[in-house]
Structure formats: structure tokens, C-alpha cells
N, C-alpha and C positions, 0 to 999 in steps of 0.2 A: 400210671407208667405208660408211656410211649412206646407204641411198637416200631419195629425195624423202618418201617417205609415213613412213619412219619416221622423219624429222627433224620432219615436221609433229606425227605423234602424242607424239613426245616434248617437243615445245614444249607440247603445248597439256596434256600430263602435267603439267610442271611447273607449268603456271600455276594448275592446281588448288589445288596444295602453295601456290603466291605467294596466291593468292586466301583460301585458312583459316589464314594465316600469322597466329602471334599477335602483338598491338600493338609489345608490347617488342621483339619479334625482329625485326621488321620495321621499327622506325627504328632499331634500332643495325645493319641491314644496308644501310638506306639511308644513315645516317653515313658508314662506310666507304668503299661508293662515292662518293657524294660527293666524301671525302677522297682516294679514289685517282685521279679524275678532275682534282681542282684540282692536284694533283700531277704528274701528267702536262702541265698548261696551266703549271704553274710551273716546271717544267724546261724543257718545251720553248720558253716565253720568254725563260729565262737563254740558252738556247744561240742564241738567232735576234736578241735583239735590238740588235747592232750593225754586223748584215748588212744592207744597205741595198738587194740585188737580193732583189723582193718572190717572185720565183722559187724562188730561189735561196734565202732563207727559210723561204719555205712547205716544199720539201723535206724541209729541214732539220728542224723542225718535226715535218713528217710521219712521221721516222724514229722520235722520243722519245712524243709523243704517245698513241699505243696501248696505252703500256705501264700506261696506268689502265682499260683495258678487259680488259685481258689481265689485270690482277689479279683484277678483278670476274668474270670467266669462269671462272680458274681455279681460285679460292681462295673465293670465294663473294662478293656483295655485289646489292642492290638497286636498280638502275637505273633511274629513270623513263623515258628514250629507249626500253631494250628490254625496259619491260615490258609498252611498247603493245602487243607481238605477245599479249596476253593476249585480245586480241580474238576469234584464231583458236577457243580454248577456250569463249567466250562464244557464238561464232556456231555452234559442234557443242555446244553447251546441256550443258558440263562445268563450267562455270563462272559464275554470275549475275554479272549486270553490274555491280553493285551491289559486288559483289566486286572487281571491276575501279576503281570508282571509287573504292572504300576504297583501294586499295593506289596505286595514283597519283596519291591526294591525299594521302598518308603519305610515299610515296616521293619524292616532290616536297620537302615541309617537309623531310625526314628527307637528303636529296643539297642541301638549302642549307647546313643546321648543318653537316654537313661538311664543306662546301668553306668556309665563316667559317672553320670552324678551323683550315684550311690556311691561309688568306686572313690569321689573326692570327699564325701559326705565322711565315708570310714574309716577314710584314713586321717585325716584332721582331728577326727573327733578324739583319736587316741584309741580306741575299739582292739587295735594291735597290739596296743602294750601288755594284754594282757597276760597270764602265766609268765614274767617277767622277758615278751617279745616275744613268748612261746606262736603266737595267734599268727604272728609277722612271720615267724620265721615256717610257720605249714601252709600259708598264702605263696608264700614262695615255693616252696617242695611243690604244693595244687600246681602253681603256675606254672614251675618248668616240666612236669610231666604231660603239661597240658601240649605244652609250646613246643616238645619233641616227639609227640602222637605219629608215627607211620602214616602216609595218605591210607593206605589199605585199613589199618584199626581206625583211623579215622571216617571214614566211611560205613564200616560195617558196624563201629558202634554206634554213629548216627540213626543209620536205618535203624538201630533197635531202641533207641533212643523214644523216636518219634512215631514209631510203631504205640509205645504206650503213650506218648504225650496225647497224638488224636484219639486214641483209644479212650482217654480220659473225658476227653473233650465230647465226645460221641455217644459214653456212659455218663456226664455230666446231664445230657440233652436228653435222658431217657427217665430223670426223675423230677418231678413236679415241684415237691419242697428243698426248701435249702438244705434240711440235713439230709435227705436223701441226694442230693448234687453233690455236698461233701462227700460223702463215703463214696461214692462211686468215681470223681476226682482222685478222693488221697488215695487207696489203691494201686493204681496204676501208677501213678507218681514213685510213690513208697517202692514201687517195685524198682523204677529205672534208676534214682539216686541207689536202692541197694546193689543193684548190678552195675553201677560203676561206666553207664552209658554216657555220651557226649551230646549234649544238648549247645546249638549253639550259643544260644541267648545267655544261658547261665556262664557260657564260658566269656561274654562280654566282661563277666564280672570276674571269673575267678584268675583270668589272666591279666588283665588290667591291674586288679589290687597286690598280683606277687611282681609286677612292676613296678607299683610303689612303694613296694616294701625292699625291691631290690636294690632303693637309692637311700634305703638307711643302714646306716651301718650295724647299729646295733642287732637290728632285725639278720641281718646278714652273718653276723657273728654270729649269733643265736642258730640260724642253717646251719652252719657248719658243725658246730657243737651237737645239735640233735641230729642230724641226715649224713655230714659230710661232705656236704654240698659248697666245694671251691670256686673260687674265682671262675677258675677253666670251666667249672661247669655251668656254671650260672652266667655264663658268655654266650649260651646258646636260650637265654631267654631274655627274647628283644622283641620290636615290632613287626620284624618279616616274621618270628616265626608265631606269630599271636597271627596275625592275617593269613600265614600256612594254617592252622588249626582251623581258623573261621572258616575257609572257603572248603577245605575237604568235608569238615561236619556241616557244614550249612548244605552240600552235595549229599551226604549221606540223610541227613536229617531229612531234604524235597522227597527223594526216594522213599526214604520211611511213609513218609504223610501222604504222599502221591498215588506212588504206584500199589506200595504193601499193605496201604488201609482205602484211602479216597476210592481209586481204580477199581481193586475186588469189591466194593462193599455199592459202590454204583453197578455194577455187573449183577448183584446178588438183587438191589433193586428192582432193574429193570426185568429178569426173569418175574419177579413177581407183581408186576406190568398184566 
């Protein structure tokens, strides 16, 4: 197992490598992720939504969830959530900032396409029809709760969001074999999908697919029947307010990875300098 300083020097190694990564490589590894993320939000919706204790759910959820970060850790991919720890590398002057902001405004565009293509993959495929449109019609409920998030709960669940996501990422770096990177991974994962935090990557997908589900009708009748969810209500999830939810959680998310893990935990380093 890794101790504290050399999980930090080896973060802030690789964000060298993430930082001079070139163009092409760098959005077909942020596709990936992407894809492996909406992946993970689209199973773990099949399996949760005709569970009606929000506990009991979330759990559930919790269990399937990880398994789009666990691809990205262990098989390679480019994540915007944990690429903020690129910061630590930025702040020991291995890496220009500049550098930082190239790869997380690439990683950003580059974990949307992604997760569209998952987001076209699941709905075509039929994956919605299930519990007779039941899957459609809690894609939509996910969606507009997502798309009318407050900036302030958007924010503040980000930062806790991605408090655990690097945290993941960080205790992933601290065990040598794969099932030891699993368990230290699902964890913290397991924790944020059960507290219900806002990650932006995953919401590429979960608001995207209650937009496709909000131009079928039947999925639409189905809302209504299960939630209640009208016309009038469902008028407030469109494209401004999916791009509202993105840009405050993707604000809350930098914060989380930046200041309330990257920041302290370079600090915590260099004392032991």
C-alpha cells in the first residue's frame, strides 16, 4: 500500500502526462468515460426504478453505480470530476494552468459525446419500455428534478459530490492490486450515489435520457400516472435548464476536487516536505 506522499506525487505525475496529452487522445478518452459513466447511471436506473423506498433505492443504486469509475481507473479513460486533482500538479509548478484548463474544457465536451451516445444507445434500444414505460417515465422524474436543482443545492451538492469522487480516485492510488482499487473505489462512490449528491458527468446522462423520454408520449403518460408530473411541469425541463444544472454542478464539482481535496491534501504534502 502507498503512503500519503507518494499517492500525492503520483497524482500529480500523472497530470503532467493528462496536461501534454494530445487533442485526439484526449477526447476519445474522454468519450469513453463519459460512456462508461452514463452506463453506470443507466443500469443503475433499470435496477432502482420501480422501488419506491428512496432508501432503499439509493442503496440499490449505490451498489451498480461505481462500476463506470472502476472502468475508467482501471482500464484507462478521462474524467472531468477527477481531473480537477490536476490542480495539486499546478500548485508544485509541474504543470501550467493553462494546461489544466485545456484538458477540462476537452474533458468536459469530450464526457458529453459520450454519454449522447449512451443516452441514444438506450433509448433506441427499448431499455425504457420496461415495467410497462415505468424506466421512461423515473428518466423523466431523474430529469426534471435534476433540470430545476437551485444554483445554491447545486453547488453545495457538487462540492460533496466530488469531495468523494477524488477521494475515490486518491484511495483507488493507494492499493497495488485490483481488488484492493475496487474496494477502495466502490466505497466512496457507494457513499455519493446514496446521499443523492450531483456529479456532473452522470447528469450528461440522466438529463439527456428524461429528454428523450419527454418526446414519447407514452413514457409521458406513464409520469403522470406514477409522479403527477403535467404538461406545465414538465415545461421546465428543456435545454437551458440541463445547461443551468451543468454549469452550477460542474462549479460545485471544481470546488469539491480543487480546493476541499487537491488544495488541503497538497498543503498536508508539502508540511511533510
Amino acid at each position: 500500500m502507498n503512503n500519503l506522499k507518494e499517492i500525492i506525487e503520483g497524482n500529480m505525475n500523472g497530470a503532467i502526462k493528462k496536461g501534454s496529452m494530445k487533442t485526439t487522445k484526449l477526447i476519445l478518452m474522454g468519450i469513453l468515460a463519459g460512456m462508461f459513466i452514463a452506463l453506470g447511471g443507466a443500469t443503475s436506473n433499470t435496477a432502482v426504478h420501480n422501488i419506491s423506498n428512496v432508501g432503499i433505492a439509493r442503496t440499490v443504486a449505490g451498489t451498480i453505480f461505481p462500476v463506470g469509475l472502476l472502468m475508467i481507473v482501471l482500464v484507462g479513460g478521462e474524467l472531468f470530476t477527477g481531473n480537477c486533482l490536476m490542480i495539486m500538479s499546478c500548485l508544485d509548478k509541474k504543470t501550467k494552468v493553462i494546461n489544466l484548463i485545456r484538458n477540462l474544457i476537452i474533458v468536459f465536451c469530450s464526457n458529453l459525446i459520450g454519454s449522447l451516445i449512451i443516452v441514444a444507445l438506450i433509448y433506441f434500444s427499448g431499455n425504457l419500455d420496461y415495467t410497462s414505460g415505468a424506466l421512461g417515465a423515473y428518466s423523466i422524474k431523474v430529469a426534471l428534478g435534476k433540470a430545476t436543482i437551485t444554483p445554491v443545492k447545486a453547488v453545495t451538492s457538487g462540492i460533496l459530490c466530488n469531495i468523494l469522487v477524488c477521494m475515490a480516485i486518491l484511495m483507488g492510488a493507494s492499493a497495488k492490486e485490483v481488488a484492493g482499487k475496487i474496494l477502495a473505489i466502490f466505497f466512496p462512490i457507494f457513499a455519493f450515489v446514496i446521499g443523492g449528491f450531483e456529479h456532473v458527468v452522470a447528469n450528461m446522462f440522466y438529463i439527456p435520457i428524461g429528454l428523450f423520454a419527454k418526446h414519447n408520449d407514452s413514457y409521458v403518460a406513464k409520469a403522470e400516472e406514477l409522479y403527477g408530473l403535467t404538461a406545465d411541469k414538465l415545461a421546465d425541463l428543456n435545454i437551458a435548464s440541463m445547461f443551468h444544472n451543468f454549469l452550477f454542478v460542474a462549479i460545485g464539482n471544481i470546488l469539491g476536487g480543487m480546493i476541499f481535496v487537491g488544495l488541503i491534501y497538497y498543503i498536508v504534502y508539502k508540511k511533510e516536505d
